[in-house]
ZAGUKOL-610692 format. One record per residue: residue in three letters; x negated, y negated, z negated of N, C-alpha, C in turn; chain; residue number from 1. Coordinates in steps of 0.02 Angstrom, whole numbers. Atoms other than C-alpha are relative to their C-alpha. Layout:
BEGIN
> mike,neast,nnorth,nup,caeast,canorth,caup,ceast,cnorth,cup,pagu,torlo
> ala,X,Y,Z,X,Y,Z,X,Y,Z,A,NUM
...
REM end
This chain:
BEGIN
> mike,neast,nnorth,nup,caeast,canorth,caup,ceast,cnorth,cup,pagu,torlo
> unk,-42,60,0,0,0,0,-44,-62,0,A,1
> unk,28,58,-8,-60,-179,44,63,-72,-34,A,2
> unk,-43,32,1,-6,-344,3,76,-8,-55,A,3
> unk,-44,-12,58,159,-351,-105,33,87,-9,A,4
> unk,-19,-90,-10,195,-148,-89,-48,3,-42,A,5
> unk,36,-15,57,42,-146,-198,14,-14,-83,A,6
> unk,-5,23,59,103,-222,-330,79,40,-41,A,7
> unk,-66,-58,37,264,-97,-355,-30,40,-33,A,8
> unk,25,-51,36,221,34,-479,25,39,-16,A,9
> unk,-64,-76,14,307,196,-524,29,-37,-73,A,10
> unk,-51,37,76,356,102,-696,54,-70,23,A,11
> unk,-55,35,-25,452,-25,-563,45,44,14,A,12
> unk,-50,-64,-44,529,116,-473,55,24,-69,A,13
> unk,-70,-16,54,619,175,-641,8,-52,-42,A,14
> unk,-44,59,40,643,12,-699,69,-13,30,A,15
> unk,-60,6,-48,754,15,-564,58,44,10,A,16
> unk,-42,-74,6,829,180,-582,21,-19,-67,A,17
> unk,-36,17,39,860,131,-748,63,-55,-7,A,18
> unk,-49,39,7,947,-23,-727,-48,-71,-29,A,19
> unk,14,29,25,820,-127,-792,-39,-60,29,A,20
> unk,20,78,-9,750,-236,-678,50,-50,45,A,21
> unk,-44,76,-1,805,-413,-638,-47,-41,46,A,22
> unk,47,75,-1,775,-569,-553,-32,13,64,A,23
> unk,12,-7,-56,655,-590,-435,-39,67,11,A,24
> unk,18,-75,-15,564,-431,-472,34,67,37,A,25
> unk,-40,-37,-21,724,-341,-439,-6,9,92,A,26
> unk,20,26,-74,710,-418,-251,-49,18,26,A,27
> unk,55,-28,-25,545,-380,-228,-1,100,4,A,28
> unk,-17,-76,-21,587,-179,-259,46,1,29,A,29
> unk,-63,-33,-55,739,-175,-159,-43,-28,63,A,30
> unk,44,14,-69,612,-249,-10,-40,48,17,A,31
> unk,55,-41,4,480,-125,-60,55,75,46,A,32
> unk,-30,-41,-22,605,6,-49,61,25,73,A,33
> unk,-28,14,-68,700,-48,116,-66,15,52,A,34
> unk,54,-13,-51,520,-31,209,-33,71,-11,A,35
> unk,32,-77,1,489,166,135,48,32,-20,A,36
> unk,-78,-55,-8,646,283,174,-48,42,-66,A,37
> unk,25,-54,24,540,415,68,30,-25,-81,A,38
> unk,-14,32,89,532,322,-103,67,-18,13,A,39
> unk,-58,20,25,691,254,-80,65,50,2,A,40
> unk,-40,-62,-5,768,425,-35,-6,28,-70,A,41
> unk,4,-22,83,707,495,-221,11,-46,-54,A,42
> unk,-6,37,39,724,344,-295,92,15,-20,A,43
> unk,-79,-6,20,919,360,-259,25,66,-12,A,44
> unk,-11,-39,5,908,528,-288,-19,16,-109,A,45
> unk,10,5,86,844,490,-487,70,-28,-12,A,46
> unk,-53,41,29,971,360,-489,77,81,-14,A,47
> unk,-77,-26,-29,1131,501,-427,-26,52,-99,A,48
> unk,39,-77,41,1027,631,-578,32,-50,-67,A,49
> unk,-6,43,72,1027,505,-716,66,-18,7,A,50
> unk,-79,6,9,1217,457,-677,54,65,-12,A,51
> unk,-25,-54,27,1262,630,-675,4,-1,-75,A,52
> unk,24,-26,72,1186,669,-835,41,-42,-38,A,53
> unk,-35,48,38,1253,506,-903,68,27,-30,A,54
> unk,-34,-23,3,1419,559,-856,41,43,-36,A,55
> unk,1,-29,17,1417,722,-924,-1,2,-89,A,56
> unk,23,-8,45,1356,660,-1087,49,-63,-47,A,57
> unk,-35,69,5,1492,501,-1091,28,29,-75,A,58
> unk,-70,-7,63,1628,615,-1218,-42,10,-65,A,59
> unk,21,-3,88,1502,671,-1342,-15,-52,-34,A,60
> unk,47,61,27,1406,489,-1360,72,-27,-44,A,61
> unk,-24,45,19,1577,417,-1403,23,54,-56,A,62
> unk,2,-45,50,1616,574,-1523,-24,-42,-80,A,63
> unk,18,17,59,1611,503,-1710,-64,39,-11,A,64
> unk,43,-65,52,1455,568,-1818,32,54,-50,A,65
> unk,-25,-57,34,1515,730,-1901,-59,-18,-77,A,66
> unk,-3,2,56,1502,733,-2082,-90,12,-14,A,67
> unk,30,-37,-5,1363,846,-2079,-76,-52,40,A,68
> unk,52,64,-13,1236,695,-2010,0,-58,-17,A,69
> unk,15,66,26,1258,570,-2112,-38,12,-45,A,70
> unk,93,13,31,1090,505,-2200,19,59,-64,A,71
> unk,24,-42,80,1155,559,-2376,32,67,-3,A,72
> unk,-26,-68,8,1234,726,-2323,-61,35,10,A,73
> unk,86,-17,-40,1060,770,-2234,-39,0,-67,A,74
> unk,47,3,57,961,704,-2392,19,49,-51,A,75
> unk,-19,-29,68,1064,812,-2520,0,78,27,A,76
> unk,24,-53,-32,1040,952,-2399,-67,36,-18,A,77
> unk,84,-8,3,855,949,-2384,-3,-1,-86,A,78
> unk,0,-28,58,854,949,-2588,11,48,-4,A,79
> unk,-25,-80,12,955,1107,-2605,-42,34,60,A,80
> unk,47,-53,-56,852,1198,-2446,-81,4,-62,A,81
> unk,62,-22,40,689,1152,-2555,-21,44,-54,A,82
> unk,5,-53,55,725,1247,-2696,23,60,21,A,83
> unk,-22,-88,-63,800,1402,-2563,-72,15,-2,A,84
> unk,85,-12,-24,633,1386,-2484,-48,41,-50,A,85
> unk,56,-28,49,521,1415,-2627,30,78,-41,A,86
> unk,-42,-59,-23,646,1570,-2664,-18,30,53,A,87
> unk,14,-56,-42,630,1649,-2516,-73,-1,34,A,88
> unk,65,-15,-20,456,1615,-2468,-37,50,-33,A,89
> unk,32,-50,42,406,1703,-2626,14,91,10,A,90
> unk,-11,-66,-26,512,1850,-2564,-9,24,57,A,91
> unk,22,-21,-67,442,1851,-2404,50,26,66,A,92
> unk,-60,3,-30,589,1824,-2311,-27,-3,84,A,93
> unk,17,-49,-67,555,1913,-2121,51,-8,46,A,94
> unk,-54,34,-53,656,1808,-1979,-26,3,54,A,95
> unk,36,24,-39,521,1808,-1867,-24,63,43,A,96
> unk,60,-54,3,407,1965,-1782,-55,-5,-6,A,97
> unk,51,34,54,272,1981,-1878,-67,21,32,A,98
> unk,74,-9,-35,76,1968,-1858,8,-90,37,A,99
> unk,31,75,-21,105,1780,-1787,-45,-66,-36,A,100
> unk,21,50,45,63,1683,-1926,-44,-75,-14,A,101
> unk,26,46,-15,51,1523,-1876,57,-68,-58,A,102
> unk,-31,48,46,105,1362,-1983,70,-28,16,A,103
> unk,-63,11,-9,250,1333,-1867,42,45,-5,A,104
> unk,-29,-27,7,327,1490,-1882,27,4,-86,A,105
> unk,-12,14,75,311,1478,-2071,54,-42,-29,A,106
> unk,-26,73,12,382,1302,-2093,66,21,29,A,107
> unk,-70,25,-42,555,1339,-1961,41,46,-21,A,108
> unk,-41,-94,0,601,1528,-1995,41,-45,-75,A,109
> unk,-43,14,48,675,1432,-2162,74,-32,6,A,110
> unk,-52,38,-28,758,1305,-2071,36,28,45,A,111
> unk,-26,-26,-43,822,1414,-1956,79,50,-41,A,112
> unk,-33,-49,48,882,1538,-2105,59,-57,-36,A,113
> unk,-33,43,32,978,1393,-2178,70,-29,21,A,114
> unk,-88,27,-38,1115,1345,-2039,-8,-59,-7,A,115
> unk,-13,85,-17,1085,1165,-2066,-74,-32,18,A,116
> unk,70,27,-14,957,1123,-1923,1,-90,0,A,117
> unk,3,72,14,904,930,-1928,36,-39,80,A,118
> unk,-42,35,-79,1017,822,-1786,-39,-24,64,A,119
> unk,14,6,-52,865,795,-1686,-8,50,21,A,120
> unk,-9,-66,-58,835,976,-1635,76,17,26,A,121
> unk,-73,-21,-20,1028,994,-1633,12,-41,77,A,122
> unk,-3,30,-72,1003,841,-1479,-44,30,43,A,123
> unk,20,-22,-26,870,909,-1422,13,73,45,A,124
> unk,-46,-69,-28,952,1091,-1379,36,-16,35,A,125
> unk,-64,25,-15,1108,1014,-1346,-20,-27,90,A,126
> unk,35,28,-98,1014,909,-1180,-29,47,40,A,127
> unk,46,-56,-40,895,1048,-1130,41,54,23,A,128
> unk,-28,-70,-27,1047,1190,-1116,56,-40,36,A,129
> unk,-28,61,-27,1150,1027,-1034,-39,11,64,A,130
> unk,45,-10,-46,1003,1018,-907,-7,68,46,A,131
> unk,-3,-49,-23,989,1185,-884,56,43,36,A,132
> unk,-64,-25,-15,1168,1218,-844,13,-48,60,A,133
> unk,-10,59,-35,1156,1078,-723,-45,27,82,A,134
> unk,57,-24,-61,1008,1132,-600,-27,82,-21,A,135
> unk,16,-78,-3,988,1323,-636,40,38,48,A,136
> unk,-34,-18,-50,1110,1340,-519,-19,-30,76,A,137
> unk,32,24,-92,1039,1253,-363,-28,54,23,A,138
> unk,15,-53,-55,997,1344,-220,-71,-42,28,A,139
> unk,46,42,-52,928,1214,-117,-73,-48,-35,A,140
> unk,63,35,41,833,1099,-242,13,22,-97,A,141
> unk,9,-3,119,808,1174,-435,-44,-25,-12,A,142
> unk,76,43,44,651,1069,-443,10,-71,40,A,143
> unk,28,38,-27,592,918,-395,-46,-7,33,A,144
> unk,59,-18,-28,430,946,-367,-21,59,2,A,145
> unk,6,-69,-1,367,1112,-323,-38,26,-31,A,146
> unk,57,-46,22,232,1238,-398,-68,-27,19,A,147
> unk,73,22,-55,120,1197,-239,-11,-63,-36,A,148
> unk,65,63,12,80,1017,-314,43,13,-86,A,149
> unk,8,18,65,86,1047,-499,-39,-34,-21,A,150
> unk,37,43,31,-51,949,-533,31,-73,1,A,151
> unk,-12,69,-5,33,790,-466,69,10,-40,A,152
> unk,-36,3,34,183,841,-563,3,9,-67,A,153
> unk,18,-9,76,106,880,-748,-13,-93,19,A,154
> unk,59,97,4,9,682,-703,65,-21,-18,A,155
> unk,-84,51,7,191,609,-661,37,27,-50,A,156
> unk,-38,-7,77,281,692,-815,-45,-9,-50,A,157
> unk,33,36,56,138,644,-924,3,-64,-15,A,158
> unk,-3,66,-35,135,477,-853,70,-30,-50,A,159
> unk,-64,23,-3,317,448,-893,-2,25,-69,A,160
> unk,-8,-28,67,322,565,-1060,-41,-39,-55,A,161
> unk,74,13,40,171,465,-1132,-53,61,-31,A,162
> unk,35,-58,50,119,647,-1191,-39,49,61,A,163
> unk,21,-57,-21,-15,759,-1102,61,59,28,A,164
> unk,-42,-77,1,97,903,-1030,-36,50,47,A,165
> unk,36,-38,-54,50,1064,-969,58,59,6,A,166
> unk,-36,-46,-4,129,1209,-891,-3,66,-20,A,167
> unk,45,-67,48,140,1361,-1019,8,54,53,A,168
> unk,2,-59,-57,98,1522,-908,24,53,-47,A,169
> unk,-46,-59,24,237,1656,-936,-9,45,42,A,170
> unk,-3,-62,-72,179,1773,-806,5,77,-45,A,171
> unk,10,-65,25,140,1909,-954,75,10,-31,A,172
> unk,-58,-27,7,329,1904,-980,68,-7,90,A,173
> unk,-27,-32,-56,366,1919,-775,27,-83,27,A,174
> unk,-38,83,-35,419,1715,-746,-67,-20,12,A,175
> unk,27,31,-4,324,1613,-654,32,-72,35,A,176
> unk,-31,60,-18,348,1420,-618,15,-19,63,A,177
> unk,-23,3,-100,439,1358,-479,8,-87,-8,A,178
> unk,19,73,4,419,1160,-526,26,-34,-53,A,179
> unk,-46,38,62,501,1036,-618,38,-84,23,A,180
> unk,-16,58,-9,574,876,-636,6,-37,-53,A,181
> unk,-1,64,55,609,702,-727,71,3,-8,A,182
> unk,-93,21,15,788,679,-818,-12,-48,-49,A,183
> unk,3,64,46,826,533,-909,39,33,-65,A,184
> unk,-47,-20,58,856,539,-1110,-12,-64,-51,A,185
> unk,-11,45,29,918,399,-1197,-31,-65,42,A,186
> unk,33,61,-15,810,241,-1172,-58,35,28,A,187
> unk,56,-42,-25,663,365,-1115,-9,41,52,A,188
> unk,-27,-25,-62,637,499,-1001,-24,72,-16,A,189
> unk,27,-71,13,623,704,-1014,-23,19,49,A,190
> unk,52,-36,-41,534,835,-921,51,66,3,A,191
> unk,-34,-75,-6,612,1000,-864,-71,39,53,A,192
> unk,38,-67,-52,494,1158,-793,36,57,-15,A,193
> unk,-31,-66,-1,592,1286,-728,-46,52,42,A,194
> unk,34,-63,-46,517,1466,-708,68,46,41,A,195
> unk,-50,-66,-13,602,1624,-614,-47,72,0,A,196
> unk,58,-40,-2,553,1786,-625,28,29,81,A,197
> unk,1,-22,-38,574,1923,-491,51,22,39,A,198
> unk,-75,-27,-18,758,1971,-490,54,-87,16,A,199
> unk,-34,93,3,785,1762,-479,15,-21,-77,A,200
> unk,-27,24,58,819,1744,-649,-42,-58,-39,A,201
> unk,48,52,25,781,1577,-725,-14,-25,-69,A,202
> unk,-12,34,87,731,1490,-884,-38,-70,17,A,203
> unk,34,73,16,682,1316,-922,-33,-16,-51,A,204
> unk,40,12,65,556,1232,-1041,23,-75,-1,A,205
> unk,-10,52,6,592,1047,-1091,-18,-46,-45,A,206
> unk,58,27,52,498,905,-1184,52,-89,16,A,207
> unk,2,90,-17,556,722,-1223,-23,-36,-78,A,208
> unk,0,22,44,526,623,-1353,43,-21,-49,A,209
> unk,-15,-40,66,594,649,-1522,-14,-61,-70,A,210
> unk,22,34,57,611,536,-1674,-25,25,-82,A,211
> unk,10,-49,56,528,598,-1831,-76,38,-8,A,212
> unk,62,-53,-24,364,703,-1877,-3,55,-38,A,213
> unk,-13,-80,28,438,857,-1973,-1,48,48,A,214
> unk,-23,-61,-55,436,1001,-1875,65,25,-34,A,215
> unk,-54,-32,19,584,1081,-1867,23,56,48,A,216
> unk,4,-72,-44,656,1244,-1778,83,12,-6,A,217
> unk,-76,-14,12,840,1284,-1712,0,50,62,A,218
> unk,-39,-36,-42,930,1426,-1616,69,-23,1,A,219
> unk,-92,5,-35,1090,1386,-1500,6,39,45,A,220
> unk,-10,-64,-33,1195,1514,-1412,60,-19,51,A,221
> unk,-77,12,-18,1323,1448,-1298,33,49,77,A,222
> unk,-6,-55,-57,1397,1578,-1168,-50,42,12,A,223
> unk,45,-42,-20,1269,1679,-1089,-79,-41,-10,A,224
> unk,45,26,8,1152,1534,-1119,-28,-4,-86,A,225
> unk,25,-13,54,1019,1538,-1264,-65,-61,1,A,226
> unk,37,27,7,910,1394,-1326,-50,5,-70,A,227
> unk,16,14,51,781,1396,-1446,-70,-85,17,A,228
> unk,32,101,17,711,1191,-1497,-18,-12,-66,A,229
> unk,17,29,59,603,1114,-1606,-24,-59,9,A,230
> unk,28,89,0,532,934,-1641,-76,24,-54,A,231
> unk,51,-8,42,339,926,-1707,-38,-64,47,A,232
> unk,51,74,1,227,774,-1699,25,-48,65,A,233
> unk,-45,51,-32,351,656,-1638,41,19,100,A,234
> unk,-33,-49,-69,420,786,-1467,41,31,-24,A,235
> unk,-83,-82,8,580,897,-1449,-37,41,71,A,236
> unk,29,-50,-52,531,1055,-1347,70,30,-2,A,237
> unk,-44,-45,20,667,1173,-1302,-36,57,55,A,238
> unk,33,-81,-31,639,1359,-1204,108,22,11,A,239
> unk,-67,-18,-32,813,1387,-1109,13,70,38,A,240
> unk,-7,-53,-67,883,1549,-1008,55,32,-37,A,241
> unk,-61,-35,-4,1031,1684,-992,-35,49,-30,A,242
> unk,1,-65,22,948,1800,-1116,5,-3,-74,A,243
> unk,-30,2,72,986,1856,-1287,-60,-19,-49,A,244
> unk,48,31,64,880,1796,-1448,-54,22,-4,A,245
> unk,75,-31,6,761,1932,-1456,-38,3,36,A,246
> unk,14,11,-69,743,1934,-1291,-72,-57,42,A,247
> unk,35,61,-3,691,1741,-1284,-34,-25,-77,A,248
> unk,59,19,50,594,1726,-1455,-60,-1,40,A,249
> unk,76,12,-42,427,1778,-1367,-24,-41,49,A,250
> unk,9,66,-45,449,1662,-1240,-10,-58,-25,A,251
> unk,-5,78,9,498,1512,-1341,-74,-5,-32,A,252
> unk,63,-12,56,331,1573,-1471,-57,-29,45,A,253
> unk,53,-18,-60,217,1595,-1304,13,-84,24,A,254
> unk,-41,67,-20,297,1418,-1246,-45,-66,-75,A,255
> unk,2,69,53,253,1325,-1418,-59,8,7,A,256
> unk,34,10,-7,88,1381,-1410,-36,-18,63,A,257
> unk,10,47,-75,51,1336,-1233,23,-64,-24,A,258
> unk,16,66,-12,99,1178,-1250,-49,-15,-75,A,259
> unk,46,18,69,-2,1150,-1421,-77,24,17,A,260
> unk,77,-16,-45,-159,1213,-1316,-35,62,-68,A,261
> unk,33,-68,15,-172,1376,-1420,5,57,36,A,262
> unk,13,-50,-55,-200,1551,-1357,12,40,-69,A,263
> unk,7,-19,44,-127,1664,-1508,-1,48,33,A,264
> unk,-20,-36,-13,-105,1830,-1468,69,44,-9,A,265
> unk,-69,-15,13,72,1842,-1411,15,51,63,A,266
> unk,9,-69,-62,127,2021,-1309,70,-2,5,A,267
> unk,-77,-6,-14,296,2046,-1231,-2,82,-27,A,268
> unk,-5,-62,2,352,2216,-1285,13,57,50,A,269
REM end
């Protein structure tokens, strides 16, 4: 790009998709984008994604808060769980399959055991099996970007995520990635990588940013779909697909450590 085309930047491009720019800047991207069909073909193709989603997401936003998330129901919660906790840790309470023993499995298997996960993994799930129910069904486009340029698509969802991302390799449970894309969440923006394995069957992984720096750990089950989500150092992750719990534990496990850049020794059975 030369001249004023240089001066557009992918943080104009979804200022614009958002709604957010103005003025004369606004003018200058609708020029930019009148002289390159390409960008302005994906550009309106974010825009149609993020109005979907919007859409989709209109009845719950206006949904009252349920009892069950307000500050001091949450706070008097987390009291009574602490004194559970120290209870069943001592009894060695076995939610998990064992031999992983890593600090996040420790810390969630409680919260998990408890029924009252914290309302950001409950959003977090809630968007990622939303997402997933949305584009797991495409034929024509389930990604955005493909496999073939993952590198330029980890850059551009890092880029946008502010967070390093990488793609966890599930091949030793038969999926491998077939790309991903950008969805908008809230004021921010998420990440989806969907794998398939061999019979087509898909699952999704998903990352946005997350308020908070507890980790925390939830299972949701809705129809044939199964999410497990957690939030840890200020991210929501989730691990999506059409299979049952036990099924998708090793995945989501294999999943947390990939993205946390460990290598535990995790085996599909």
């Amino acid at each position: 790009m030369t001249g004023k085309d240089a001066a557009i930047r992918e943080e104009d491009l979804q200022a614009y998709v958002d709604g957010r720019a103005s003025g004369e800047r606004l003018a200058e991207i609708e020029a930019y984008l009148a002289q390159h069909p390409e960008e302005r073909e994906r550009v309106a193709l974010e825009h149609r994604q993020r109005a979907a989603l919007r859409g989709q997401l209109e009845n719950k936003a206006a949904e009252p808060i349920p009892p069950r998330l307000w500050i001091t129901n949450i706070q008097a919660a987390r009291r009574r769980r602490w004194g559970w906790r120290l209870g069943a840790a001592a009894a060695g309470l076995l939610l998990f399959t064992g031999g992983i023993g890593t600090g996040w499995i420790a810390a969630n298997r409680m919260e998990m055991a408890s029924g009252q996960p914290t309302s950001g993994t409950t959003a977090v799930a809630e968007n990622a099996s939303l997402a997933y129910r949305t584009f797991v069904v495409e034929v024509a486009h389930p990604v955005e970007v493909d496999a073939q340029h993952q590198a330029h698509l980890l850059q551009w969802l890092s880029r946008r995520l502010g967070k390093p991302l990488v793609a966890p390799d599930l091949t030793s449970f038969g999926y491998r990635l077939m790309g991903g894309r950008l969805l908008p969440s809230g004021s921010g923006a998420a990440a989806q990588l969907m794998y398939d394995d061999p019979t087509g069957k898909r699952l999704t992984v998903y990352v946005r940013a997350a308020e908070g720096s507890e980790t925390a750990f939830r299972f949701q089950h809705e129809g044939e779909t199964s999410t497990f989500a957690w939030i840890d150092r200020g991210f929501g992750f989730a691990v999506t697909g059409a299979l049952q719990r036990d099924e998708l534990l090793p995945i989501a496990e294999a999943v947390y450590h990939g993205l946390s850049g460990e290598s535990p020794a995790v085996k599909k059975d």
